[in-house]
N, C-alpha and C positions, 0 to 999 in steps of 0.2 A: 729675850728674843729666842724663839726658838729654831733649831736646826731646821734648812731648806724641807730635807725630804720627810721630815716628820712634819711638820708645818701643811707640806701641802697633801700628804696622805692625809692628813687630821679636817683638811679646809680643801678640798678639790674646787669646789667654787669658790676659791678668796676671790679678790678683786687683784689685779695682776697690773704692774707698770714697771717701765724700767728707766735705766737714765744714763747716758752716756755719760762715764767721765775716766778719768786714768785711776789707776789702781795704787797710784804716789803722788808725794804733791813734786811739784815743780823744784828742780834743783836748785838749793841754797836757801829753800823756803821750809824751815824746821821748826820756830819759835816765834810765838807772835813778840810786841814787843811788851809783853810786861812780864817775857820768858817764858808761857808757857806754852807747851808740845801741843803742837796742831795737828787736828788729826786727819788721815788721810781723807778725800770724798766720802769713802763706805763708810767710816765711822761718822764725819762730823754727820749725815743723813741718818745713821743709827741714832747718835744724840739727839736730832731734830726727829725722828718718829717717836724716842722714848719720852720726849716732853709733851709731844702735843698730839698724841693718839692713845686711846683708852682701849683697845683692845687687842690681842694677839696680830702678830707679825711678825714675818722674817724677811732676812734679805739672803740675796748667793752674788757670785760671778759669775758669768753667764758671756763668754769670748771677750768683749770689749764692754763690759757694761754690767753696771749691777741690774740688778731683779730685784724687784721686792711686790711682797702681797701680805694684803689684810684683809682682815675677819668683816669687821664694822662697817655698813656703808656709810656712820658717819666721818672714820676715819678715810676712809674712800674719797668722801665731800673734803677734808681739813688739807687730805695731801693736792686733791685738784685746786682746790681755792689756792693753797701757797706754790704750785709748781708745774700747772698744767694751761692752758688743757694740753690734750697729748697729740701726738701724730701718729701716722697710721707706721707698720711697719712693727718692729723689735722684736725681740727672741720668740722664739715659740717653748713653752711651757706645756709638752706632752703635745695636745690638739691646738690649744689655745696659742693667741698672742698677745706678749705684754709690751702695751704701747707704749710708746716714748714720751716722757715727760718733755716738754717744752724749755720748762725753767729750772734745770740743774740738768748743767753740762761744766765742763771744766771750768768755763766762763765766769759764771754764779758761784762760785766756789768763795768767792770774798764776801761776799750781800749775806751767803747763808753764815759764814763764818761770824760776819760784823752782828749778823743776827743771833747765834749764839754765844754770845760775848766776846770774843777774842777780835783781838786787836792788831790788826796787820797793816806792816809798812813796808809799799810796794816802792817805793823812792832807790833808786843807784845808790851809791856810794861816793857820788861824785853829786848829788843834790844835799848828801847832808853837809 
């Protein structure tokens, strides 16, 4: 991945979208359960572009929300099909604005997770 401001001097037309989510996960929620460290929204969404996009991208923060853009308008196609379509609105990027993805907000944060393999138990402590 490369760095925001070289990304988008390098790619002034990427394709631009962003997505609301916290910048931590939720307290007490560190470890899935076969132990391994989960990673915040910006990353597990780094892991899910670095598997299923083929061309250059970065991501930032951007007030409440990450940003990210890409080079490829098939990756463009791969991140609408798994997370869009988008809404109007989100940050502006210089002139531009990068719309909000639909599907990945704090919410989806388990679906993407279950989808990159880890394994999370939302259950009290008082169900086990």
């Amino acid at each position: 991945m490369q760095r925001w401001n070289d990304f988008i001097g390098s790619h002034p037309q990427a394709h631009l979208f962003s997505a609301l989510v916290s910048d931590r996960l939720p307290s007490g929620l560190l470890l899935d359960r076969e132990g391994k460290k989960l990673p915040t929204p910006y990353k597990l969404l780094n892991e899910w572009l670095k598997k299923n996009t083929t061309g250059p991208y970065s991501m930032t923060w951007a007030s409440i929300c990450i940003v990210l853009g890409v080079v490829e308008a098939k990756d463009r196609q791969t991140i609408l099909d798994r997370f869009g379509p988008c809404r109007s609105g989100g940050p502006a990027v210089g002139i531009r604005k990068a719309p909000i993805l639909r599907n990945y907000m704090d919410g989806n944060y388990a679906q993407l997770a279950h989808e990159m393999g880890y394994s999370l138990d939302f259950r009290s402590s008082s169900d086990a």
